[in-house]
N, C-alpha and C positions, 0 to 999 in steps of 0.2 A: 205696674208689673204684676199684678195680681190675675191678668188674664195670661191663662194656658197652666195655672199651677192650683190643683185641686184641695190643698187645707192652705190657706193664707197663714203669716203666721201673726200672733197677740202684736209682737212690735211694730210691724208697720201697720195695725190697724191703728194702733194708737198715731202712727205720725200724720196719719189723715186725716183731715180737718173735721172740726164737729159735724160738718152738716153734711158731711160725704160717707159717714159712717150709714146710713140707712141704705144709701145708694151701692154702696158696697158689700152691705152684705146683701142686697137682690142680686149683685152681679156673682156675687159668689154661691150664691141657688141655684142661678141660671147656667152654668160654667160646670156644674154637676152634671146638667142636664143634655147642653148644646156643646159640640167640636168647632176648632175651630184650624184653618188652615196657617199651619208658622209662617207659609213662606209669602205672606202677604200682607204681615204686618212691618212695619218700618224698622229698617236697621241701626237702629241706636246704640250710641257708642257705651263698650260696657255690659251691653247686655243685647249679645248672641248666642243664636242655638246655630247647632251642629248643621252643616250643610246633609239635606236628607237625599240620596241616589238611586234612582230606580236601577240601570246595572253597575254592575261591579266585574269591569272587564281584566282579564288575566292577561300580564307582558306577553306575548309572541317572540316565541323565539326562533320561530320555524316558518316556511313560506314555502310558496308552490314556483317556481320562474319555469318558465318554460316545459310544462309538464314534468319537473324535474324537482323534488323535495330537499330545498337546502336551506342551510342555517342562515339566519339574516344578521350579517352582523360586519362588520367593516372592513376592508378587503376582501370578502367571501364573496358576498351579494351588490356593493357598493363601494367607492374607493371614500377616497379624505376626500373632503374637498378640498380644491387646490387653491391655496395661498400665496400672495406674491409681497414682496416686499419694496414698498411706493416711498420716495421722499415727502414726509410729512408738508403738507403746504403752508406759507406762510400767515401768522395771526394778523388781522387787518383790523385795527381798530379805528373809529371813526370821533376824531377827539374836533374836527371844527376848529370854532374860532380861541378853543380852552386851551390852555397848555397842556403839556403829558403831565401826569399825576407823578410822585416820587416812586409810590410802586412801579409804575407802569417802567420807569427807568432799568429799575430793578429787574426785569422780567426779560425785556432785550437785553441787558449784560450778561445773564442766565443764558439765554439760546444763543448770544454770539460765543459763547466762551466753549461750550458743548458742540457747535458745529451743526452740519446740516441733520435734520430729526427724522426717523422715518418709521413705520407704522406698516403692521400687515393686512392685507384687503384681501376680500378673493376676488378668486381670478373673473366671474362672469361680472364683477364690478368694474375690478383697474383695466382689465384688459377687452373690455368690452370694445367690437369695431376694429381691435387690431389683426391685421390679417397678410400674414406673406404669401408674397405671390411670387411664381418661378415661371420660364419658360422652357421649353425642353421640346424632343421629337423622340419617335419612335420605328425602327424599321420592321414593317409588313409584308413578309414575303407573297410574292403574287405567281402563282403557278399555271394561272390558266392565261392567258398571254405570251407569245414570244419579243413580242417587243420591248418590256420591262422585265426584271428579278425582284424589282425590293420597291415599295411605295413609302414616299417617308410623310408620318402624319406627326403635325406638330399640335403639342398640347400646351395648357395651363396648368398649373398645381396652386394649388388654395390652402394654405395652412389656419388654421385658427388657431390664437395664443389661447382662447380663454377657457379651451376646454378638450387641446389637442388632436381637432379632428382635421381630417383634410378629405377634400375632394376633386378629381382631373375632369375639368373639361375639355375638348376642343372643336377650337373655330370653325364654324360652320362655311362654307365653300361653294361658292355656286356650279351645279352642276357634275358634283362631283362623287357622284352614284352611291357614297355608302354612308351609311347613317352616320350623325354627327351631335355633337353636343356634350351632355353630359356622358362622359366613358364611367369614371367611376362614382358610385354615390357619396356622401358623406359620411363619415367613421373615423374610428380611428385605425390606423394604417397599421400592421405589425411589421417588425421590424428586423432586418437579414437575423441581426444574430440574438434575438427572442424580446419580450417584452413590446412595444408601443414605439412607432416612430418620434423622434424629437427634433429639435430643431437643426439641433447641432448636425445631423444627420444629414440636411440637406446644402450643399456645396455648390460655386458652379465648376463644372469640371467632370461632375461624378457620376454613376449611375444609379438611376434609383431601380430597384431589383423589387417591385409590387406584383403579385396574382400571377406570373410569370409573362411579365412584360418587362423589358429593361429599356426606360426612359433616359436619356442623355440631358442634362441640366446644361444648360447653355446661358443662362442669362436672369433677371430679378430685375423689381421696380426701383425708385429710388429711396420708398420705403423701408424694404428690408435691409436695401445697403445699408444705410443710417442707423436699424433695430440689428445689425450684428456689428457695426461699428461699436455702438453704445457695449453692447456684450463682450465686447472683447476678439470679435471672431469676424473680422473682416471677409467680403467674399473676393475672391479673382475675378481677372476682368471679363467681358463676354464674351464668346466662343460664337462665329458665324456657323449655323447650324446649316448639314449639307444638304442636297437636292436632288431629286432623281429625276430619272427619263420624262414622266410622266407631269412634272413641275416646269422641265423645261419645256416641252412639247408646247402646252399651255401660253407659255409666256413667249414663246416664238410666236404663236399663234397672231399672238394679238400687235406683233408689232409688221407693218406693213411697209413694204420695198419696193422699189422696181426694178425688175434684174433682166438680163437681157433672154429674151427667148432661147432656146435651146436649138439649133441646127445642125443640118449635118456640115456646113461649113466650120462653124465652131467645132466638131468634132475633130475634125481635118487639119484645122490650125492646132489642135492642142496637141494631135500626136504629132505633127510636123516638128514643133518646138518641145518634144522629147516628154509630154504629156500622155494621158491615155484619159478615159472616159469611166467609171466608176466601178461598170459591170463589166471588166472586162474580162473577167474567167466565168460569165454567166453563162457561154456560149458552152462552154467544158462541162459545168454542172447540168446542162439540161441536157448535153446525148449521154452522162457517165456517171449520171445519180443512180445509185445501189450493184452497182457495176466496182466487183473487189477481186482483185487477184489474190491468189491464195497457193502459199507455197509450205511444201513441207521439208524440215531441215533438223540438221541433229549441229548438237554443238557436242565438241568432248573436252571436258572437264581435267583438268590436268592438276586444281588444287585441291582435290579432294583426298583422303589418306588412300582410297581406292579408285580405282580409274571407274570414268561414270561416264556413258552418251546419253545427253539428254537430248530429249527432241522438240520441236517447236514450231510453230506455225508463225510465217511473216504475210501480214494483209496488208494489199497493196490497193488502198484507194483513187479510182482513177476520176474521181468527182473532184477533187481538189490536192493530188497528188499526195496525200498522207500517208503515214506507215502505221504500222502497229505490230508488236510481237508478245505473241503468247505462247508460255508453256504449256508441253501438253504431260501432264504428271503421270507417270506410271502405276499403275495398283501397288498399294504399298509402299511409297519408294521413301518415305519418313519425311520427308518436305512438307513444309509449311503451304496451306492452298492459297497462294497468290497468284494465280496466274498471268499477269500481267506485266512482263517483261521489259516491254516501253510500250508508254501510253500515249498514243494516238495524234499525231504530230508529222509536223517535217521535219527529217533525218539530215542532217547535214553531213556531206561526203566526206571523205577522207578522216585526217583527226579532227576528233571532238573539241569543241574550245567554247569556252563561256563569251560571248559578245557583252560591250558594256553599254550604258548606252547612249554615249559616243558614236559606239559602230557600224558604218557600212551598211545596210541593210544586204542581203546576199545576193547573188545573180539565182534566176530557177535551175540553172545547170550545176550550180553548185550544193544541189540537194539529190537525195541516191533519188536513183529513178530505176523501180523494178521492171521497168520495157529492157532494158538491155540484161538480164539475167538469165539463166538457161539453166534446165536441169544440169547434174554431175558437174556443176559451180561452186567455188569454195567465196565466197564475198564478208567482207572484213565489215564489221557496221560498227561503231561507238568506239572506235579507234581499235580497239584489241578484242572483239567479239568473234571469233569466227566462225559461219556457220556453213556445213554443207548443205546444197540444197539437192534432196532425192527423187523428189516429188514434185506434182501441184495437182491441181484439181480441174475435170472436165472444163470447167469454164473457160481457165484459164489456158487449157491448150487451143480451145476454139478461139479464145479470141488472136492468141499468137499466129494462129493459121490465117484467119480470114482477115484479121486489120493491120497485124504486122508482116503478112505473108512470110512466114516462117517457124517452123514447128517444133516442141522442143522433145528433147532426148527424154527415152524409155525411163523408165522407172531402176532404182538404184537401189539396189540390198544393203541396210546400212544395218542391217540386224545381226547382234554379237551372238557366237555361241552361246546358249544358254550353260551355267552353271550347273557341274553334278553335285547336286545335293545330296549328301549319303543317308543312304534311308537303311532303318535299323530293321535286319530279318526277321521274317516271320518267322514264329517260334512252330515248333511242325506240331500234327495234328497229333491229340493228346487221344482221341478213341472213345473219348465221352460227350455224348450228345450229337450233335448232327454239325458238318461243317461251318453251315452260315454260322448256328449259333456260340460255334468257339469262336470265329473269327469276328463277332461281335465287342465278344471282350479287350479283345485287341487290338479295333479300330475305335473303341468309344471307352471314356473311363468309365462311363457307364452304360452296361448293357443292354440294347435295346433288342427284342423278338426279331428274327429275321421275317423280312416280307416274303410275302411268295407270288409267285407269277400268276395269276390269274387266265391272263392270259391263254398260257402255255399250258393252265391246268384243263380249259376248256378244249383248248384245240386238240390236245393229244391226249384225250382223259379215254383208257382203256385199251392204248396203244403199247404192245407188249414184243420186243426184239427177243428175238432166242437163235442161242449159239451153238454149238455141239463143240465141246473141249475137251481135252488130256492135258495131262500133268507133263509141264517141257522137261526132256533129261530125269523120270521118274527112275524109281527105286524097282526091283523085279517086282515086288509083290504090288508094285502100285501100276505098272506096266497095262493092266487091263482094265484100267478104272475109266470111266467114260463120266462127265459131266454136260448139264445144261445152261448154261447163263442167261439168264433172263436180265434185259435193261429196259425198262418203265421210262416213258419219252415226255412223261406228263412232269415229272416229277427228277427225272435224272437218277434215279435209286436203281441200285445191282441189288441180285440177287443169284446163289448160286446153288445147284438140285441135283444130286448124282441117280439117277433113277437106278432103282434096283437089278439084279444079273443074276442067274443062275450060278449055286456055287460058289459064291466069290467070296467069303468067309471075311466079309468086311459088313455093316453096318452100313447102311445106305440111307439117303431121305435128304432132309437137309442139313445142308455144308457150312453156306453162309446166309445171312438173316437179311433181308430185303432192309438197303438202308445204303445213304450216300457213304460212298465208299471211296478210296483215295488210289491211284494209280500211281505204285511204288518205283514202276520206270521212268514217267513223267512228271513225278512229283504231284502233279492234279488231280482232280476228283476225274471221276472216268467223263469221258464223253462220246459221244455216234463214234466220232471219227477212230476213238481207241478201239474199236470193235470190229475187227475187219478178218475174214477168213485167211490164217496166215500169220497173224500177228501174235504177239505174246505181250501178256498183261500177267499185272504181277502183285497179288493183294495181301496182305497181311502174313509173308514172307511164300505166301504160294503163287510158282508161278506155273498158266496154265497158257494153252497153245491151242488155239480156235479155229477148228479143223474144219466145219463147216455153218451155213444156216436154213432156214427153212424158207420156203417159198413165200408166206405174208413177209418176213422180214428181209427180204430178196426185191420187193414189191414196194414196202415202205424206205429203201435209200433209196431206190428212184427218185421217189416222191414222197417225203415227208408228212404233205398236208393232203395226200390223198385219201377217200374213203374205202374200205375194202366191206364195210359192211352192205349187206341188201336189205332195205327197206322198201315194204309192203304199203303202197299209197291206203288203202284203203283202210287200214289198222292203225296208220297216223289220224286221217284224218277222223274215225271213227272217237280215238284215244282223245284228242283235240276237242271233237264235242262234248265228249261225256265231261272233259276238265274245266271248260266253260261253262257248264251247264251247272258242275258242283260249286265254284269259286262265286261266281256271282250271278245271282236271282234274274235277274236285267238283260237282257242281249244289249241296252243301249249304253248301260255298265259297262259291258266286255268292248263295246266298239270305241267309247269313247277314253276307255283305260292303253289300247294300240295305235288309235290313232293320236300319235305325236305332238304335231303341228296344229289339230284340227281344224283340218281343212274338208271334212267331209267324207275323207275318204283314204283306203292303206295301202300305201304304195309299195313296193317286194321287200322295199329295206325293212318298213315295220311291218311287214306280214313275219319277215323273219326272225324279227325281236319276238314277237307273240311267240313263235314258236323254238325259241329259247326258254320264253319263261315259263313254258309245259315240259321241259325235259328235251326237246329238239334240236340241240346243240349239233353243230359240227355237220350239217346237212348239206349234201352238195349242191351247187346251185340248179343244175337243173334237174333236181328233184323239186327246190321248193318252187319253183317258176312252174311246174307243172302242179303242182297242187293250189299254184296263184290262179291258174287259169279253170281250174275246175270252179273255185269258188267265182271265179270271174266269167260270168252270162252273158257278156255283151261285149267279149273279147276286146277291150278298149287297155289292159296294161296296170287296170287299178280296180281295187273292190270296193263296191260303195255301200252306202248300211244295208239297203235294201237286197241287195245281193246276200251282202252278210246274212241277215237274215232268213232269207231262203234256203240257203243252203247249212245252216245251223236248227231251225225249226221246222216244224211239221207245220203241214197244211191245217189254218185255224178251223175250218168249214168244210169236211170233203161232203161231198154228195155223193158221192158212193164208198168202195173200202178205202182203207187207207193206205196211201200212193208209197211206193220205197224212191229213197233218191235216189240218181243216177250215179252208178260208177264213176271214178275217176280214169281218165284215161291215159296209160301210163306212159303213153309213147312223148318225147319230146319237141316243141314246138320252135325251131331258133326265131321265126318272124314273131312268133308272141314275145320270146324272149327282150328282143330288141326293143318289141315296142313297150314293154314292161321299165325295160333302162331306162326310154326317154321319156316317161310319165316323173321318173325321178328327176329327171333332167331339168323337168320342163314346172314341174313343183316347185326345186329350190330354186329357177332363174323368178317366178313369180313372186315365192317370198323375196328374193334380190330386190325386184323393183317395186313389193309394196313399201319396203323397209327404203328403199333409197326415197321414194317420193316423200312418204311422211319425214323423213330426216331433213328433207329440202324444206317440207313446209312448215316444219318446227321454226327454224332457222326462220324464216319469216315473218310466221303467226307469234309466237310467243315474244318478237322483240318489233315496238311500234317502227324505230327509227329506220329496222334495217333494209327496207326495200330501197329508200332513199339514198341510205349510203351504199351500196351496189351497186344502183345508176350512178353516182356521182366517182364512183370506182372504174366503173365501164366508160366514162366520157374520159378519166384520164390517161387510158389505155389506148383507146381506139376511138377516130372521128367519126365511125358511122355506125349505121342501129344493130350491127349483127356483129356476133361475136363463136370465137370458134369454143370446144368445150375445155380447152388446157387455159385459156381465158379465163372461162367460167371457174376455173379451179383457182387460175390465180388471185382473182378478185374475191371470193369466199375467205382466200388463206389470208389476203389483205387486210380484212375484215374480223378477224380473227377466229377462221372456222373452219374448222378441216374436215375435207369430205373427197373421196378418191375419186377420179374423174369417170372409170370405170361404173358411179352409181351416178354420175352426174349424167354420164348419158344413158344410164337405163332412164331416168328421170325424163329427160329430154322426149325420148322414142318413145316414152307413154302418155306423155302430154301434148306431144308434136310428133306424129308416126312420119310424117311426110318432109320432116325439115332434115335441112342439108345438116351434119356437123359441124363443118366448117364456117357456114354463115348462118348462125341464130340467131332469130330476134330475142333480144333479152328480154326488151319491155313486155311482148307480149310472154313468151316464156314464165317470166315471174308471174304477170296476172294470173296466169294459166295456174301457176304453182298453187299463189293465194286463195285460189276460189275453189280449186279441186281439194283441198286439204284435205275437209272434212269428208269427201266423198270415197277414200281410199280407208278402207274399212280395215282397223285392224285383226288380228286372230281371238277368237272367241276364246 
């Protein structure tokens, strides 16, 4: 032990033998000099050194799980592990031909006296391989099909004891279009009402409520029977799990018969012996498919605290003789919106009575049948229902005419007096501010600016009535007072002007102040019509007597919207250049800021907007139809830029002086006129049918399937290749696409100028549509 310790000590050199003492103190020279490695010398009992550690690692208490920093520590990051408790098995000793020992005697009296021993294991030990299994199904609603509603798939449930996980398969099925197999993976299941599925959990009888699927437990092996027998928790017996359309189809399928052929002999024996053949209202559904009667009716209400007619609509299906009635709710009426009064069914005549089902099935005569009903008919439906009926609808009178040769009675007034609602009086005018804006306060809690006419302010902006008046039943000295009322038509405002007199020792100028004013005999603000030579108005307790007027406003009740002004063509259009010329740099600025539509070119309605938005308001038209055609060179009804041009700028290049433009010529033209109109006419029927074609060919281009379905729409309507255009509307509206028939034949006429109406070819029609699409250019 002297190696690895640098001063040995005197006592153990002595206990080393004489002749080892030389050899030891070289080794203790050398031991000064040379290292030596601990961990390689032999571990002798007694005499150990310290285990030497390259790291020295720190407990963790913290960990990363799923990019998510949490503590590691038992239930947080990791459960217990799970323990089960096993009947200890029994000691088997192997004694031969010896006898038992006295201990050994001793040791069985011990365990028989204590009873069976038992001992805890974990679970991925004891319960290794044990595993319940369930059967169950599940119902799949199936929506794209009429022949089935529900597909029922049956599955397996796989429990595992040793570590609570479970996973559903199911059977795989030949032929049977939708993926199969594993449904859910293996996990642990959570549980309706929180924490982990258990076993106890699973029953047969019950459902299991997983991912939002509810599985029906119908049945188990004979394993689990026996592993909840053991528990305490017996299962119920098996439940035949049910079947759908689609299972039994299958299983028909495959079972093979021989049945006798089908004839019209056999048809004939069956109805003979009081039979019929399957389809026999098929003949009814195919002339009286979407074919509904439609009647309107008031019911009156006699248990309501106030007397109530409500009204109603009865459809009478004549594809399978059905009824249906629905309310038709009035605005307001505080009812609940159900409109569905009875739901869509056969009505059974007379009183209503529950059938059990025992009962009779009913004769067809004994269900209401709306062919014998008639307008101004009172018909009793669900024993105590009764409803008038006032109404029906076109349909339904055509077909009473032409299939039941018989027409029904006019239309019936079933409409109550309305109700006088007392409405609380307008407070009178208070004299501040202007009428609307008092009467604003009064119709709103809060106030809003009155609008103004725009309208009315253009059309009659500078239009001025004047009246000549006296004072009615004056005073002497007021006897020689003459006044003028002026009323403003733009705006509805009085005003009122005593013009000065010789002598008259009164103070003259103005009387009253230009402002809506209120007519004290009529209660209203004044209007044309209170202003009439003869009449008496009465304002602000003076009343005056309108003796006569003047000849413009003699000229303006004729005609309201006439112009009495003369305007100078050549000063318009003079004004007109110089304001284009200032506003914008560009002539193709100013062309392309008037024309509208841009189509090229200005047709009178926007030559006349241009010349609104320079101050030209109110122009008559044939003034501006004659300054259309000044600008217009080629007397064709419209101006085009080049024109515009010419007659706005100067010559770029003259060769000699500089040319003046030509006068306008004031006289008026009625054949330019007209042909001016039908430039407009003949514009917006163009936009019409570039907009109808591109709407047709939207409808086809933007969706792959739909040419297909319009043919296959057009074969169920009509057996041959042409079709008329109320066709062509119906099969679009079939289709789900509304389009007026009115652009359906601009469409037609520009694709096919030379085809009848009445008999189109579709097929070609729509190619037509398809491949012109893109050539119908839209507005730039």
């Amino acid at each position: 032990r002297l190696v690895g310790r640098s001063r040995p000590s005197h006592a153990v050199i002595r206990r080393l033998v004489p002749g080892a003492v030389a050899a030891a103190a070289r080794s203790v020279a050398m031991t000064a000099v040379q290292t030596f490695d601990l961990k390689q010398l032999p571990n002798l009992p007694g005499f150990q050194f310290a285990q030497h550690k390259e790291k020295q690692p720190k407990v963790q208490h913290f960990a990363t799980v799923n990019g998510v920093r949490m503590e590691v520590a038992e239930g947080l990051s990791h459960d217990k592990p799970k323990f089960v408790k096993t009947a200890k098995p029994g000691d088997q000793w192997r004694t031969g031909s010896l006898p038992d020992s006295t201990s050994r005697a001793v040791f069985k009296q011990a365990g028989a006296q204590e009873g069976t021993q038992y001992c805890q294991l974990p679970a991925w030990d004891a319960l290794d391989r044990h595993v319940l299994r369930f059967h169950g199904y599940f119902k799949e609603a199936v929506v794209e099909s009429n022949l089935e509603n529900y597909r029922i798939r049956h599955v397996t449930i796989f429990y595992y004891l040793e570590d609570d996980t479970c996973h559903i398969i199911e059977p795989r099925e030949d032929n049977s279009g939708i993926p199969q197999g594993q449904l859910i993976r293996r996990h642990r299941f959570p549980a309706p009402g929180g924490g982990y599925l258990k076993p106890e959990d699973l029953q047969i009888g019950t459902e299991l409520q997983i991912y939002g699927r509810s599985i029906q437990i119908t049945d188990c092996d004979a394993f689990t029977r026996s592993y909840y027998e053991q528990a305490g928790m017996p299962q119920g017996p098996s439940e035949v799990p049910e079947t759908d359309a689609f299972h039994q189809t299958r299983e028909a399928a495959k079972e093979v018969s021989a049945k006798a052929p089908r004839s019209y002999e056999k048809m004939y024996r069956e109805v003979m012996l009081g039979g019929g053949h399957i389809n026999a209202d098929m003949q009814q559904f195919l002339e009286c498919d979407r074919k509904v009667l439609r009647f309107f009716c008031v019911m009156d209400d006699l248990q309501t605290p106030q007397f109530e007619r409500r009204p109603f609509v009865i459809l009478y299906f004549l594809a399978d003789d059905q009824l249906e009635i629905r309310e038709m709710y009035p605005l307001n009426c505080g009812r609940d919106n159900f409109p569905i009064f009875f739901r869509k069914g056969k009505m059974p005549a007379g009183n209503y009575r529950v059938d059990g089902p025992q009962a009779q099935p009913r004769k067809k005569h004994e269900f209401v049948d709306a062919r014998e009903w008639n307008v101004g008919m009172e018909v009793t439906l669900l024993s105590n229902y009764r409803f008038f009926i006032y109404d029906a609808d076109e349909f339904t009178r055509q077909y009473f005419k032409e299939e039941l040769g018989c027409e029904l009675s006019e239309r019936v007034d079933v409409a109550l007096p309305e109700r006088t609602v007392p409405r609380a009086p307008t407070p009178p005018y208070t004299g501040y501010g202007s009428w609307d804006d008092s009467m604003s306060s009064v119709t709103h809690l809060i106030p809003k600016p009155p609008q103004k006419d725009f309208k009315k302010l253009f059309r009659h902006e500078g239009k001025v009535l004047r009246f000549k008046a006296r004072f009615h039943d004056p005073k002497p000295e007021d006897a020689d007072r003459v006044f003028v009322i002026a009323y403003y038509m733009q705006d509805d405002c009085l005003s009122i002007f005593e013009p000065p007199q010789r002598n008259l020792g009164i103070v003259t100028g103005r009387f009253l102040e230009k402002g809506v004013h209120m007519n004290q005999i009529t209660g209203q603000l004044f209007k044309l019509e209170d202003l009439r030579p003869g009449m008496i108005v009465k304002v602000y307790n003076h009343e005056f007597e309108i003796l006569d007027q003047d000849d413009y406003t003699t000229k303006l009740m004729e005609d309201p919207d006439k112009q009495c002004k003369a305007f100078d063509h050549e000063s318009v259009v003079q004004k007109l250049r110089e304001s284009l010329r200032q506003q914008y740099p560009l002539v193709r600025d100013v062309f392309r800021r008037f024309d509208g539509n841009h189509d090229g070119v200005l047709t009178i309605s926007e030559f006349r907007a241009a010349l609104e938005k320079f101050g030209f308001s109110n122009l008559p038209d044939d003034f501006v139809t004659t300054l259309l055609r000044h600008f217009d060179t080629r007397q064709d009804g419209q101006v085009s830029y080049n024109e515009f041009c010419d007659t706005l700028l100067d010559e770029d290049f003259p060769v000699g002086m500089l040319k003046t433009k030509p006068p306008v010529q004031p006289h008026h033209d009625p054949d330019y006129a007209d042909r001016a109109n039908y430039k407009v006419v003949e514009r917006d029927e163009t936009a019409a049918v570039r907009k109808a074609v591109r709407a047709f060919g939207e409808i086809l281009s933007k969706r792959g399937s739909m040419m297909t379905r319009l043919i296959k729409e057009f074969g169920h309507i009509t057996h041959e290749g042409t079709a008329s255009v109320l066709q062509i509307h119906h099969v679009l509206k079939q289709c789900g696409q509304s389009m007026e028939p009115e652009d359906i034949q601009r469409a037609v006429l520009h694709l096919m100028p030379e085809v009848d109406l009445e008999r189109i070819p579709y097929v070609e029609f729509l190619k037509a549509v398809h491949t012109g699409f893109h050539d119908v250019y839209g507005s730039r």
